[in-house]
C-alpha positions in Angstrom: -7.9 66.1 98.4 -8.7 69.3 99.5 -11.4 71.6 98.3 -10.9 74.9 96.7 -12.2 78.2 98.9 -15.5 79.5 97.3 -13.3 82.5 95.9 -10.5 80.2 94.6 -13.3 78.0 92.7 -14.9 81.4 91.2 -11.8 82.4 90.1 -11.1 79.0 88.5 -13.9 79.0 86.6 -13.5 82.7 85.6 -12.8 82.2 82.0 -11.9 78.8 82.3 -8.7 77.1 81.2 -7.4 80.8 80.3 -4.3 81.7 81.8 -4.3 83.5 85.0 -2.0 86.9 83.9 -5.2 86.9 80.7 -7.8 86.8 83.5 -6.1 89.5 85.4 -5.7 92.1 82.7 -9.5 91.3 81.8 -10.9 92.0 85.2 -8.4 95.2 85.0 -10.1 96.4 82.2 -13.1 95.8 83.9 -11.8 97.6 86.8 -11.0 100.7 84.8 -13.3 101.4 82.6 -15.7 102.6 85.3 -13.1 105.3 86.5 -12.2 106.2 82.6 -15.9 107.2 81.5 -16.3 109.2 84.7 -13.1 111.3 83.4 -14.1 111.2 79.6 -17.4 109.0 77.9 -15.2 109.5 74.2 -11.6 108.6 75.9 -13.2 105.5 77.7 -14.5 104.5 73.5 -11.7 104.3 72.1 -10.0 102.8 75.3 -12.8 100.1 74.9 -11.8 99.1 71.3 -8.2 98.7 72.2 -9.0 96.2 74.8 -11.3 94.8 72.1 -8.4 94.5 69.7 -6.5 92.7 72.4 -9.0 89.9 73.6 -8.7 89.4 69.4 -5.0 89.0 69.5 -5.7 86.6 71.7 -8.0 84.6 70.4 -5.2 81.4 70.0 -5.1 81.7 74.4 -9.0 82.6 74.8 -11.9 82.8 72.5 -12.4 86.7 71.9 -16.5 85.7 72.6 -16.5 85.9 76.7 -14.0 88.4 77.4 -15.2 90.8 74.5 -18.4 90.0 75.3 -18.0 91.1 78.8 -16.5 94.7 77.9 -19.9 95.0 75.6 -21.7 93.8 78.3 -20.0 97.0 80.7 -20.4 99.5 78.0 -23.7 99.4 78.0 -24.0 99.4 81.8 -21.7 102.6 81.4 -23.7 104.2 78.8 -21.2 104.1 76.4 -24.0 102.9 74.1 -27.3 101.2 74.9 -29.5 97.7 73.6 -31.6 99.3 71.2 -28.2 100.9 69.2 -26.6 97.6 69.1 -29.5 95.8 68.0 -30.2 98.6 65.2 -26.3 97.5 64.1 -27.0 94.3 64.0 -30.1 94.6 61.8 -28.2 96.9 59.8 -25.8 93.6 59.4 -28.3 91.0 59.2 -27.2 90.3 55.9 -23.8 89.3 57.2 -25.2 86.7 60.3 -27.2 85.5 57.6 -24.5 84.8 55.5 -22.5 83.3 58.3 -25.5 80.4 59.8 -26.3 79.5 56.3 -23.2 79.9 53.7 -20.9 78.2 56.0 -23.0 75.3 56.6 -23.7 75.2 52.8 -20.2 75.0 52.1 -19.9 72.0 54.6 -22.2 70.0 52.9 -19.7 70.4 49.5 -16.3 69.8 51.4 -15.9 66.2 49.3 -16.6 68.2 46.0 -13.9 71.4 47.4 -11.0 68.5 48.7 -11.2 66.2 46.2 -10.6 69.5 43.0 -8.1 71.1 45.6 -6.3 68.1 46.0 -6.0 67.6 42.1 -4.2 71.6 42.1 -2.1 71.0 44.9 -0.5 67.8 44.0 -0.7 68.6 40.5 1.2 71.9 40.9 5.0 71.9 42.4 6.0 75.1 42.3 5.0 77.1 45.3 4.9 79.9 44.1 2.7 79.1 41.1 0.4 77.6 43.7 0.6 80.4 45.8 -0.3 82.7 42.8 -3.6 79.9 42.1 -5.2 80.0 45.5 -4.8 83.8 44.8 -6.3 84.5 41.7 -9.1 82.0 42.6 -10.0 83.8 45.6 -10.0 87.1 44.4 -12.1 86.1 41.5 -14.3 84.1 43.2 -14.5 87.0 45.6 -15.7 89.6 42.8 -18.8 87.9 42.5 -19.2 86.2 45.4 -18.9 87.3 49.6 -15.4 87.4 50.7 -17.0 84.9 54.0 -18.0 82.4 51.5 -14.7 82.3 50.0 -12.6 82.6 53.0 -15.0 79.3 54.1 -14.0 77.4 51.2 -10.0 77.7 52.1 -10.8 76.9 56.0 -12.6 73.3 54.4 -9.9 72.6 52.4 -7.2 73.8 54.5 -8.9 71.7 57.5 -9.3 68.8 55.2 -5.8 68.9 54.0 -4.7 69.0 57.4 -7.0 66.1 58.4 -6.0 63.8 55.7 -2.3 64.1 56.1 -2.8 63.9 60.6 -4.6 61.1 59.9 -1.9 59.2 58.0 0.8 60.2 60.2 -0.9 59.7 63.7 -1.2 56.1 62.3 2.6 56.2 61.4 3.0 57.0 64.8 1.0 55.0 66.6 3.0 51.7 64.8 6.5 53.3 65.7 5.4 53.2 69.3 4.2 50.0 69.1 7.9 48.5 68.4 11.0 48.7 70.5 12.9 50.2 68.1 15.5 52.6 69.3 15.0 54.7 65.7 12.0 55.6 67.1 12.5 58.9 68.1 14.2 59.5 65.0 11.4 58.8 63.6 8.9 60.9 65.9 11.2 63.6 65.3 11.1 63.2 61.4 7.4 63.6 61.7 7.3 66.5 64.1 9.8 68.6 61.2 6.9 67.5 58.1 4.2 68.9 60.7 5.8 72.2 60.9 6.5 72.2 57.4 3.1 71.4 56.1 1.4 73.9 59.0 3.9 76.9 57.4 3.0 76.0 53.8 -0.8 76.1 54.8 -0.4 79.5 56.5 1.3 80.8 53.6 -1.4 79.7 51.6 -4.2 80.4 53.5 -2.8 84.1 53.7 -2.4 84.2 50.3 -5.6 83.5 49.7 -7.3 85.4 52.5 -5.4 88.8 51.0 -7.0 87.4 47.4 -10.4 88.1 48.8 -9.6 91.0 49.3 -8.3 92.1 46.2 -11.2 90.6 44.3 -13.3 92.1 46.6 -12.9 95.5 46.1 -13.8 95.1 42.4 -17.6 95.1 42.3 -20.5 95.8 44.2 -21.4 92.2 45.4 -17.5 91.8 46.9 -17.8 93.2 49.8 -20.9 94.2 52.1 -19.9 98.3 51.9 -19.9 97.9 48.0 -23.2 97.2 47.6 -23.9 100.4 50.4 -21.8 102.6 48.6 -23.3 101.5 44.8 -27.1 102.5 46.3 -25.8 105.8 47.5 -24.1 107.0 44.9 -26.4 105.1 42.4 -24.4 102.6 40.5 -24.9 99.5 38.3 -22.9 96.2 38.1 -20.9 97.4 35.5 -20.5 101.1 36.8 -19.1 100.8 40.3 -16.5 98.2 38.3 -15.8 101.0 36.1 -15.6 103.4 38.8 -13.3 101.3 40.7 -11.1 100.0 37.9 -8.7 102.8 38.4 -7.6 101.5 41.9 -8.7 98.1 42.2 -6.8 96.9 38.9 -3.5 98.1 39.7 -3.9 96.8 43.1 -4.8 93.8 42.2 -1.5 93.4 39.8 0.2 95.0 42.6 -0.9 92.4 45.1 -0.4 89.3 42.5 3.4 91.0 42.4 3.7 91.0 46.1 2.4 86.6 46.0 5.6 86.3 43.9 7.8 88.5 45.4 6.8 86.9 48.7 7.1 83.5 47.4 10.7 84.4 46.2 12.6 86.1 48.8 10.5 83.7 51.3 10.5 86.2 54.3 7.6 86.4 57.2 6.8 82.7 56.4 6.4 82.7 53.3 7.9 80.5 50.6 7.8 76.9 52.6 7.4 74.2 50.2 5.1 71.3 50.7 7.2 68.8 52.2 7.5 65.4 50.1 7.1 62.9 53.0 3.1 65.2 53.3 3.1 65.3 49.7 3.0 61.4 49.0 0.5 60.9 51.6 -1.7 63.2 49.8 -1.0 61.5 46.1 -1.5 58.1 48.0 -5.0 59.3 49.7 -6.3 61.1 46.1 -5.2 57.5 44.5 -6.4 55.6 47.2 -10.2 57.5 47.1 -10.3 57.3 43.3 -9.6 53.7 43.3 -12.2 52.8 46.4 -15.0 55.7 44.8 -18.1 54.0 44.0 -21.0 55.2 41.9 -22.7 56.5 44.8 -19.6 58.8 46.1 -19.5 60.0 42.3 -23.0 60.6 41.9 -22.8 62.6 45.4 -19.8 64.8 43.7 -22.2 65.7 40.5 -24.5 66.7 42.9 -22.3 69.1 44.9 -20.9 70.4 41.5 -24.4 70.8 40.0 -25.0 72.8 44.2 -21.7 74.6 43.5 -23.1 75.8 39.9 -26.3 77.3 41.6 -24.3 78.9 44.2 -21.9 80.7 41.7 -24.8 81.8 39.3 -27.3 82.4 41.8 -24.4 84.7 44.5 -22.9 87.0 40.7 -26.8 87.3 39.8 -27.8 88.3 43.2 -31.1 86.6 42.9 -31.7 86.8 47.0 -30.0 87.7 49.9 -26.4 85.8 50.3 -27.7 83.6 53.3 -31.2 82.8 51.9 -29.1 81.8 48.8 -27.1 79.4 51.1 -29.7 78.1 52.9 -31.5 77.0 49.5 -27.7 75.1 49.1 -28.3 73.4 52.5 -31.5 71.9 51.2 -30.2 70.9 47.8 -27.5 69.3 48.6 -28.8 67.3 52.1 -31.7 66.6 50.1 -29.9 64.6 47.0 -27.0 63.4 49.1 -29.3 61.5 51.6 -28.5 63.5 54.4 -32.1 64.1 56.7 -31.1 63.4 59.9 -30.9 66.3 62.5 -27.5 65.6 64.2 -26.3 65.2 60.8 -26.8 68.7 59.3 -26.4 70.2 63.2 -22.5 69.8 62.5 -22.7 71.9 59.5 -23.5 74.7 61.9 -20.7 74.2 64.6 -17.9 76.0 63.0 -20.1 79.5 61.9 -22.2 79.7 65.4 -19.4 80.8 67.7 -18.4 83.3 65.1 -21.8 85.1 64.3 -21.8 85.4 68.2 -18.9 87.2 68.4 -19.8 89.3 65.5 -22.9 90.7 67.4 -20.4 91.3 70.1 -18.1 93.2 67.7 -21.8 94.8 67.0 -22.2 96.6 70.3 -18.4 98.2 69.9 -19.5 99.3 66.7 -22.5 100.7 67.9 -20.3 102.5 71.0 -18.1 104.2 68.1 -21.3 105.1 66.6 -22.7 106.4 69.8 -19.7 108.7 71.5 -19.2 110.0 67.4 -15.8 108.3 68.0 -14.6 109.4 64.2 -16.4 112.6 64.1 -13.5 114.4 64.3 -11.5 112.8 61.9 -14.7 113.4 59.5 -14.9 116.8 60.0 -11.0 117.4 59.7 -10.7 115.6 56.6 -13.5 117.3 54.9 -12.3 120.5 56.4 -9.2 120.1 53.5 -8.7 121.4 50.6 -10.8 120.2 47.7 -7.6 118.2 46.1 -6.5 116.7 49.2 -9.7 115.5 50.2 -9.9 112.5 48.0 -6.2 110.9 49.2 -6.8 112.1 53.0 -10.3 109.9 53.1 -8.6 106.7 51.7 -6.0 107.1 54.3 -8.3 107.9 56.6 -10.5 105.2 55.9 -8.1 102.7 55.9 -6.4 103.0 59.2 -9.8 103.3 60.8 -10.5 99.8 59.0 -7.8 98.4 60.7 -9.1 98.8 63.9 -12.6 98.7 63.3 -15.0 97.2 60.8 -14.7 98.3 57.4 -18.3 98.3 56.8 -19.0 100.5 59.7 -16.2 103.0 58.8 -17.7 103.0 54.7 -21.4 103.7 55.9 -20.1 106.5 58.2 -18.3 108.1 55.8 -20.1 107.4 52.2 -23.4 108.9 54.9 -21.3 112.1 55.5 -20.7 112.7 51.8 -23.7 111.9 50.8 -25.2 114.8 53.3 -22.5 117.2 52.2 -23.5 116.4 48.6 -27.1 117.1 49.1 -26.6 120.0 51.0 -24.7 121.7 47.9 -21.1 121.4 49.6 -19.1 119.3 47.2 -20.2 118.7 43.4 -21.5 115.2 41.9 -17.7 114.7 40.5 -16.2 115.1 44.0 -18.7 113.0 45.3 -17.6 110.0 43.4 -14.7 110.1 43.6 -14.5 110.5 47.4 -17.1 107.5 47.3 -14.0 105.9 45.3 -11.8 106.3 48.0 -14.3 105.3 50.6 -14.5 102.1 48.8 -10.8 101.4 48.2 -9.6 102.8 51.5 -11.5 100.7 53.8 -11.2 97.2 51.6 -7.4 97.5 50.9 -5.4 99.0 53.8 -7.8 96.6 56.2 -6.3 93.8 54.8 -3.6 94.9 58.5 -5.3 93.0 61.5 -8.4 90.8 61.1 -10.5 93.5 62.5 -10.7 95.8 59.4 -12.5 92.5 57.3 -15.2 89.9 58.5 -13.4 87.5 56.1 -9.9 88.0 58.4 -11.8 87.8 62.0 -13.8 84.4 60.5 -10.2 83.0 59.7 -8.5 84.0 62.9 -11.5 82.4 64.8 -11.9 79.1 63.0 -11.0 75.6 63.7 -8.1 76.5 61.3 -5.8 78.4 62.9 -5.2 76.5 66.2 -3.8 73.5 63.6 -1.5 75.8 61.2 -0.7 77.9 64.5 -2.4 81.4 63.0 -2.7 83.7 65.8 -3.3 87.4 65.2 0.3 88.4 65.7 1.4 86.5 62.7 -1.6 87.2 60.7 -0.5 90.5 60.9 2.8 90.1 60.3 2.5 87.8 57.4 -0.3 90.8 56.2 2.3 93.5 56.4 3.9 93.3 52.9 0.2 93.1 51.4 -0.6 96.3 53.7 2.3 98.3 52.7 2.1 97.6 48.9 -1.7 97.9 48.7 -1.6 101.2 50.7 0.8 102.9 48.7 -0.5 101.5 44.8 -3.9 102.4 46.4 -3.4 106.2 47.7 -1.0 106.6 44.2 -4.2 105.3 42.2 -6.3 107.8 43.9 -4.3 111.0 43.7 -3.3 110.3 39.9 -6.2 108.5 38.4 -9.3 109.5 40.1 
C-alpha cells in the first residue's frame, strides 16, 4: 500500500476525521482574517464571531474546541485582543469553570438517585404533554435557586441514562434476531430502527423543554443566572428584591413560556409532540421492575446517601453558602466517600463529560475578550442610550437580547449594567431609570438568548455533551425547536417592560 505524500498526511490529520469541504472553509477563515484586519481591526471582530458561531453549528461534524480554538489562537496573533485580556475574562468567569469541573462531576456521582426518580415520572406519566410541562416547571424551579449548568447536567444524566437503558435492551434484541435465520428479521431490524427515532424525538423534545425551563426559572432571582448576581451587586439588591424587581417580566414570561410547552405539545410542530413509543416504554417499566426487584440493601443505602448529597446540594446552592463549584466539589467528597468510591480511575470518569466543555468555554473566553477589546458593542451602547428617556428601557432589552444570541449573555449584561452604572454616577439618568434599565439588562439577555446556544452556557453545555450526538441535537435544530420559545418570550418580555416597568 502506498504511502501518503508529507502534504497529503498533514492534511489528513488536519482536524482529523472532519470532512474535507469543513477543513477547507476553516483554513479560509484562516486565510482571510489576516487581509480583513489589515482593511478594518472592528470589521475583522465581528467577522471573527460569525466564524465562531459557525464551528458551533457544527459541533455534531467537528467539536467547536480545535477549529474555534484556532481562530482565538489568530486573534491574538492579529491583535484583535491579547493573553493577558483573555485571561482577565476568564478570571472574571472563574466562577463558571468552577462550576463546570466540579458540579458536573458531582451530579455524576448521583446519576442512580436522578434515573431511578426520573424513571418513576416518566413511566408514571402518559401524557406528553403533561410530562413535557413536568421536566419544565422542574427545571425552571430548580433553576431559580440553583445554576442553570447544574440543572441542564441533571437532564443530560437522565436523558443519557434513559437512552442507555433502553440501547441496551434493544442492541440485545438485535443481536438474537441476527443470530437466527429468520427471514422476519429485517422486519424486525426495521421495527427497531422506527422506536429509535421515536424515542430520540421524544428526548429532544424533552430535553428542549427543559433546557428553555432553565431559562425561565433563571431569570427570576439573583442566584439563576451568573449576570443576576452581577447585576443584584450593582444596583444593590437582596434575594427578595431583585425577585421583586424582576417579577414584572419574569412572571408573565414564565406563564408565557409554560403556554408555549402546551401549545407546542398540541399542534406538535418543529418536533415537538412525539410520544414515547410503547415498544421503549415497556423496556423501561421492565428495567424500573427489574432494578427494584434485584436492589439490595446496599444499592438502597447508596440512594439515601445520594438523596441526603442531593439535600445539601439544594440547601447549600438557594443559601449560597460558597461558591457553586466549591459547593460541588464538597458533593464529590460526600458522596464518593459514603458510596465507597476511592479509587482514582473511578472518580476520573466523573470529569470526562465537563473537561472538553470548560476548554471550549476559555476559548469562547478569548472572543469575548476580542468584543471587549475592538469595543465591538460600543456603538450600539451609545445609540441606545442616545434615545429618548421612554424608549430607552425597551431599546436595551432588545438590544441586549440579540446581542445574547450571538454572544455570551454574561458578557453582554456586565457591559451594559457597567455603562449604566457610570451614566448613573455621573448624574445622567436618575436612580428610577437606572433600575429599571438594569431590569431590562437582566430580562433581555436571559430570555431572547434562549435563540442559539451561544446566548446561554446552559445551551452551548447541551449542544456539546455526549447527549446530542444520541438524540441527533445539532445546533440547527436546537435553534429551530427554540424559535417558538424565542418569539413568545421576546414579545411577552419587551410588552412587560414597556407596560409594567
Amino acid at each position: 500500500m502506498a504511502q501518503p505524500s508529507p502534504l497529503a498526511a498533514f492534511w489528513h490529520n488536519f482536524l482529523g476525521p472532519c470532512s474535507g469541504w469543513y477543513k477547507k472553509t476553516i483554513v479560509a477563515f484562516l486565510l482571510i482574517n489576516p487581509i480583513i484586519v489589515m482593511i478594518d481591526p472592528f470589521l475583522a471582530g465581528w467577522v471573527l464571531i460569525l466564524q465562531f458561531i459557525f464551528t458551533l453549528a457544527m459541533a455534531l461534524k467537528c467539536y467547536p474546541l480545535q477549529p474555534g480554538g484556532l481562530l482565538a489562537i489568530e486573534a491574538i496573533l492579529l491583535d484583535l485582543t491579547n493573553p493577558e485580556a483573555v485571561y482577565h475574562e476568564v478570571v472574571a468567569n472563574f466562577p463558571v469553570i468552577l462550576l463546570l469541573m466540579f458540579m458536573v462531576a458531582g451530579i455524576y456521582f448521583m446519576k442512580d438517585l436522578l434515573l431511578f426518580t426520573f424513571t418513576k415520572v416518566l413511566i408514571g406519566v402518559r401524557s406528553k404533554t403533561l410530562l413535557s410541562l413536568i421536566f419544565s416547571i422542574m427545571a425552571a424551579v430548580l433553576s431559580a435557586f440553583l445554576d442553570a449548568l447544574t440543572v441542564t447536567a441533571v437532564l443530560i444524566s437522565v436523558s443519557v441514562g434513559f437512552y442507555s437503558v433502553y440501547h441496551r435492551v434493544a442492541s440485545g434484541l438485535k443481536n438474537q434476531n441476527e443470530s437466527h435465520d429468520n427471514a422476519n428479521d429485517d422486519n424486525v431490524f426495521e421495527l427497531h430502527r422506527s422506536d429509535l427515532d421515536q424515542f430520540r424525538a421524544f428526548l429532544r423534545s424533552l430535553v428542549m423543554h427543559g433546557a428553555v425551563g432553565t431559562a425561565l426559572g433563571g431569570v427570576c432571582t439573583m442566584v439563576g443566572e451568573p449576570q443576576n448576581l452581577l447585576i443584584a451587586q450593582v444596583a444593590g439588591w437582596d434575594f427578595a428584591e431583585f425577585f421583586k424587581q424582576m417579577a414584572p417580566v419574569s412572571l408573565p414570561a414564565a406563564f408565557a413560556g409554560l403556554a408555549t410547552c402546551v401549545v407546542l405539545e398540541k399542534t406538535k410542530i418543529l418536533g415537538y409532540g412525539v410520544k414515547l413509543p410503547s415498544n421503549v416504554r415497556d423496556i423501561l417499566v421492565d428495567f424500573a421492575q427489574t432494578n427494584d426487584a434485584q436492589r439490595t440493601t446496599l444499592d438502597n443505602a447508596k440512594l439515601i446517601i445520594q438523596a441526603i448529597g442531593a439535600l445539601i446540594l439544594v440547601v447549600g446552592l438557594a443559601l449560597h453558602l460558597a461558591e457553586v463549584g466549591l459547593i460541588g466539589l464538597m458533593i464529590i467528597v460526600f458522596l464518593t466517600a459514603f458510596t465507597g468510591i476511592t479509587e482514582e480511575h473511578q472518580i476520573g470518569h466523573a470529569f470526562e463529560e465537563a473537561m472538553p466543555f470548560t476548554a471550549l468555554l476559555v476559548v469562547f473566553f478569548a472572543i469575548v475578550a476580542v468584543i471587549h477589546e475592538q469595543h465591538l458593542f460600543e456603538p450600539i451602547t451609545q445609540a441606545v442610550l442616545a434615545l429618548e428617556t421612554d424608549m430607552q428601557t425597551p431599546m436595551f432589552f432588545m438590544a441586549n437580547g440579540v446581542l445574547s444570541m450571538i454572544s455570551d449573555n454574561v458578557f453582554v449584561a456586565t457591559v451594559y449594567i457597567n455603562e449604566v452604572k457610570t451614566a448613573l454616577d455621573t448624574g445622567a439618568i436618575s436612580r428610577e431609570h437606572f433600575e429599571k434599565l438594569a431590569i431590562a439588562i437582566n430580562t433581555g439577555t436571559n430570555l431572547p438568548s434562549v435563540a442559539t446556544p451561544n446566548g446561554q452556557a446552559a445551551f452551548l453545555f447541551l449542544l456539546t455533551s455526549a447527549l446530542a450526538p444520541l438524540i441527533r441535537l445539532s445546533y440547527g435544530r436546537m435553534v429551530i425547536m427554540a424559535l417558538p420559545y424565542t418569539v413568545v418570550l421576546s414579545v411577552v418580555g419587551v410588552l412587560s417592560v414597556i407596560f409594567f416597568i
